[in-house]
C-alpha positions as a printed Julia matrix, in Angstrom:
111×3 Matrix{Float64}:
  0.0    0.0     0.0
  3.01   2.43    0.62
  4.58   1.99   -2.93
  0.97   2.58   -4.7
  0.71   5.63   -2.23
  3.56   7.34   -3.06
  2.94   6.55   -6.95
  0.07   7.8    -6.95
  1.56  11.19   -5.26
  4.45  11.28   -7.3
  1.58  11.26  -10.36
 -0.24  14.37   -8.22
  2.81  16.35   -7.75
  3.75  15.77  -11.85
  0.61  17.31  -12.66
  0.49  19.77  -10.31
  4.49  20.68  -11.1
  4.08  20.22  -14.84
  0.45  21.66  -14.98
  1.99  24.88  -13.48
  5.14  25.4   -15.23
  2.55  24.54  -18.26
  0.48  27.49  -18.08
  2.98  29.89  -16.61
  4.21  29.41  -19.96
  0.88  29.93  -21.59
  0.41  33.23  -19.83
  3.89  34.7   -20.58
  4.78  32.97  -23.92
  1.21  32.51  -25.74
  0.26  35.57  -23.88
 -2.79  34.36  -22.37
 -1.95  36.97  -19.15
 -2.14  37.02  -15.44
 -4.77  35.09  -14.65
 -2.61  32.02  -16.23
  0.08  33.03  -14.53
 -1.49  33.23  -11.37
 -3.18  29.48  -11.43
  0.49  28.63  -12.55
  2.15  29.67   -9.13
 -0.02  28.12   -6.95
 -0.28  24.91   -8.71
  3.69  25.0    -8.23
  3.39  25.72   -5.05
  0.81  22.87   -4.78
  3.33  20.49   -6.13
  5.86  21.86   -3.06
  3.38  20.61   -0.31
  2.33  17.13   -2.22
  6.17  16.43   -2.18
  6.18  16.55    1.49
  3.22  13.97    1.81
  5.77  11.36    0.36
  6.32   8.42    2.97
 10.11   8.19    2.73
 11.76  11.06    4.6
 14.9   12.0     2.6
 14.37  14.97    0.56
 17.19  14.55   -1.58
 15.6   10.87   -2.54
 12.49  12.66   -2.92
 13.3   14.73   -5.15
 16.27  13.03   -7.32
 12.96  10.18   -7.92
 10.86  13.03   -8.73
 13.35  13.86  -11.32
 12.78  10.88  -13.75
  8.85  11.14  -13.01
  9.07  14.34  -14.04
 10.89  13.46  -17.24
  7.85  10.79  -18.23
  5.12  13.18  -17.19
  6.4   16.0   -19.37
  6.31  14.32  -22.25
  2.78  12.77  -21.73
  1.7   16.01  -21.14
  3.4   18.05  -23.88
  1.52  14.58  -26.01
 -2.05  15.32  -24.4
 -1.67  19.18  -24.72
  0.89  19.93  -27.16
  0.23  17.5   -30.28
  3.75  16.35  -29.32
  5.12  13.2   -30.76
  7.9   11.65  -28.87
 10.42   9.28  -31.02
 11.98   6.19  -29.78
 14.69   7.76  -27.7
 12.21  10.04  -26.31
 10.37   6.82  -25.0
 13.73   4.89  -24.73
 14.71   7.68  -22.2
 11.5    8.03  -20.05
 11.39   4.53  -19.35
 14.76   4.77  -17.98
 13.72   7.65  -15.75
 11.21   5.27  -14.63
 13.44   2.27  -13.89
 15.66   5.06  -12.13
 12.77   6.01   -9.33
 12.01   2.6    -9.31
 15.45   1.84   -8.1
 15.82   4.8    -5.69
 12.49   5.14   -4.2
 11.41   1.15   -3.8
 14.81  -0.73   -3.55
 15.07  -2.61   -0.56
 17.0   -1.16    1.96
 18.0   -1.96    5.61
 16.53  -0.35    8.75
């Protein structure tokens, strides 16, 4: 149950983290204005505090994993919202992100 807990908050704090940057963006490059802008910082912020709820305690482990979540969800996202097409080494790459938090978040280790 811990593992599918913290996926499933590593997935909230992607889309919270990606979704801000996203329309940040939106509202200073496609200048959509402040309002974007706005919802951007706070959904950043929002992906600060879901990082906390995380069960391990290390930051640093925290957020190196985060990293390589962060690498997969972009590129879903810039697919969903973008029309972006990833190639094979776009892929190839994201999955090893993946196997990366895999390896540093659920690992075995000893107490």
């Amino acid at each position: 149950m811990t593992v599918l807990r913290s996926i499933l908050l590593f997935a909230l704090a992607a889309l919270a983290e990606i979704g801000g940057a996203w329309l940040v963006w939106q509202g200073v490059r496609e200048h959509r204005g402040r309002l974007w802008i706005g919802a951007g910082v706070i959904a950043l912020g929002a992906y600060g505090f879901v990082a906390t709820l995380q069960p391990d305690a290390n930051f640093g482990r925290i957020l190196a994993a985060y990293g390589g979540v962060f690498v997969a969800g972009s590129l879903l996202w810039a697919m969903a919202l973008d029309g972006f097409r990833p190639d094979r080494y776009d892929v190839t790459g994201a999955l090893l992100c993946l196997a990366g938090v895999a390896v540093i978040m659920y690992a075995p280790r000893p107490t």
